[in-house]
N, C-alpha and C positions, 0 to 999 in steps of 0.2 A: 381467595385465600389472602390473608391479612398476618405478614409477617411481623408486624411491629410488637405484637405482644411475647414472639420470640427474643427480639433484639432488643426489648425491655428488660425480660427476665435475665438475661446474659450479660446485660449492662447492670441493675441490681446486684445479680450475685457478682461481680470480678469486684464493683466499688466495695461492694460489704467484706469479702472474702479480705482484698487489701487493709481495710481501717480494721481489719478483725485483725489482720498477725500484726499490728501497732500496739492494740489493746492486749492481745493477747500474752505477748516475749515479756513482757516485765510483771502481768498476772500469774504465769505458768511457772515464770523462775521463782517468785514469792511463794507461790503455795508448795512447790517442790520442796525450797529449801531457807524458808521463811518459820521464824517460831513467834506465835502470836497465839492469844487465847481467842479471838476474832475470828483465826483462820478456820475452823469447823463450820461458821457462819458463812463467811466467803463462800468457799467450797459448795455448801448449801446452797446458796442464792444461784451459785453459778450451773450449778445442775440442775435447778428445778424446771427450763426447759424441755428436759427429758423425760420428764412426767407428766406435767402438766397440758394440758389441752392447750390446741394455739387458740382457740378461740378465748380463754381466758385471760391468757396473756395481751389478745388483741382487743379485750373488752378494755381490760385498765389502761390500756396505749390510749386507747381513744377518749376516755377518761380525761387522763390525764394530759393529755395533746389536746383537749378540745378547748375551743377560744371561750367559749363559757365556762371553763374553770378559770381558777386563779392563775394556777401553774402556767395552764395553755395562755391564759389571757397576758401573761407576764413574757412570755417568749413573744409575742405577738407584737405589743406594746413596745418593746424595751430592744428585743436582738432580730425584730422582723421576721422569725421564725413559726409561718404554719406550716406544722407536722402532721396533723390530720387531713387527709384527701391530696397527700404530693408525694413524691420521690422520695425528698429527705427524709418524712416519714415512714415510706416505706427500707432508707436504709437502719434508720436507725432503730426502727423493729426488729430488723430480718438481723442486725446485730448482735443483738439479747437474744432472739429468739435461736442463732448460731451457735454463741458463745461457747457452748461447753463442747461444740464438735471441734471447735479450734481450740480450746485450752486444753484438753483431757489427753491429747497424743502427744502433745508438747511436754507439755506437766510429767507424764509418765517417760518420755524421751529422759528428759533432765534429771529426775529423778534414778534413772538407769545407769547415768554415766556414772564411773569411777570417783568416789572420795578424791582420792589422790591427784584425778585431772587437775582439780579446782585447786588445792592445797598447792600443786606443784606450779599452776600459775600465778597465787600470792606470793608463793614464794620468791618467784622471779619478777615482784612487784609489779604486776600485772592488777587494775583496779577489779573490781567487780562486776562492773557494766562492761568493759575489756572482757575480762575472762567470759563475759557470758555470752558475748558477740565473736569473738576471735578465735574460743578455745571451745565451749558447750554446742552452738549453734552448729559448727562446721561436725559435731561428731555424733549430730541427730537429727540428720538430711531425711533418713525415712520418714520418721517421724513427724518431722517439717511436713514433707510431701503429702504425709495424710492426712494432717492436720489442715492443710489448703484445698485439698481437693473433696474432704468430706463436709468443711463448710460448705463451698463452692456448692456441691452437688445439693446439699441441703436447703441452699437457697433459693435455689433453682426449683426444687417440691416443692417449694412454702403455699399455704392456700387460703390457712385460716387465719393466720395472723394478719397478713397482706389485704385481705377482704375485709378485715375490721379498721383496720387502721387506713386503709387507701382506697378501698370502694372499689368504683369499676371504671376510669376514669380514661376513654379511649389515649393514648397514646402518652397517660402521665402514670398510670397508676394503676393498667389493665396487664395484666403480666400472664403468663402462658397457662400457668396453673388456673384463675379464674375464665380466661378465656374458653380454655375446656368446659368447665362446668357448663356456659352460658351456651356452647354450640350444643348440651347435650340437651339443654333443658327447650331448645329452641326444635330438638331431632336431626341438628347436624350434626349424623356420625363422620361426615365425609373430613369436614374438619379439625374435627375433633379427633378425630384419626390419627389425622395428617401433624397434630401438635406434638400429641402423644406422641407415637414413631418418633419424631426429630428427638424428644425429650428423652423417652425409653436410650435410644442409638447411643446420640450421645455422651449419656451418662454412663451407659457401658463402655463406651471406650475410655471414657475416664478413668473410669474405676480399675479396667482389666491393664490400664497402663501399667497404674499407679503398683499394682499386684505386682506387675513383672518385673516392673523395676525396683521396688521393693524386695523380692524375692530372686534379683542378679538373674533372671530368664535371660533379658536384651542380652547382658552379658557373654554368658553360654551360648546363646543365639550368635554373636558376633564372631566367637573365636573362632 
């Protein structure tokens, strides 16, 4: 049994899950409460992981990351950046490929809160970037929480993308989801098994947390 492609995956999703709520707190508060004729496009772009097959998204990654384009050949060259067949690749896929499981609970968080919140923090000369860290963030923790743990979990299933952009790459680029595939095709259910379980467990306790404590259970549990 070869645990690295577990503590690959685990490592992938916690680095992607973090640069995602970076990218994501100043994307989610824009499209909340941002007025642009653009923002329809945004919005668009940013969903269309949700549609779209990973393998197409991981067709143009590789495309576009390969040192035989321009693009790739320009990262290469210029910022010493190969994307295709490495980690960084693989984060910055499993990124995009997230994206809208971290912006869409946030975006609707923000969106939910009170007019007045916000109004009553200009008022008290409170900036923007203030109000949205000081006074919005602390008042859509659920939100927050799902927003982390459905990336998280997400990235953790990735299969298609990750195999186009990163290959199969023992200990750089082999992550739990392609590792399954390879024991099954190989007739290691034993292994294969054994991934699956770890992956299934753990992401239900993820998720059944995130529930309870979402839905104040711990709470009532406690008193």
């Amino acid at each position: 049994m070869n645990w690295d492609p577990l503590l690959l995956t685990f490592k992938l999703a916690l680095v992607t899950t973090l640069l995602l709520l970076i990218v994501a707190i100043p994307l989610a508060n824009w499209l909340a409460f941002g007025k642009s004729r653009i923002k329809p496009v945004v919005e668009t772009l940013v969903s269309m992981p949700l549609v779209l097959p990973p393998t197409v998204l991981g067709f143009y990654f590789l495309l576009a990351f390969s040192p035989n384009n321009a693009f790739g050949n320009w990262l290469n060259e210029w910022l010493g950046l190969r994307l295709v067949f490495s980690f960084s690749g693989l984060v910055l896929a499993s990124m995009i490929y997230s994206l809208p499981f971290m912006v869409h609970p946030i975006r609707s968080g923000l969106a939910a809160t009170p007019p007045s919140l916000r109004e009553s923090a200009y008022l008290m000369g409170r900036s923007k970037q203030n109000t949205l860290f000081k006074v919005l963030l602390p008042n859509i923790r659920p939100s927050m929480l799902s927003a982390i743990v459905l990336a998280f979990a997400h990235t953790v299933g990735e299969f298609g993308v990750v195999l186009m952009i990163g290959g199969n790459i023992p200990g750089k680029t082999r992550v739990a989801s392609i590792a399954i595939y390879e024991e099954v095709e190989i007739m290691n259910y034993g292994a294969a098994n054994v991934y699956s379980m770890i992956l299934f467990v753990i992401t239900f306790v993820i998720l059944l947390l995130v529930y309870l404590i979402n839905g104040g259970y711990l709470k009532r549990f406690w008193k």
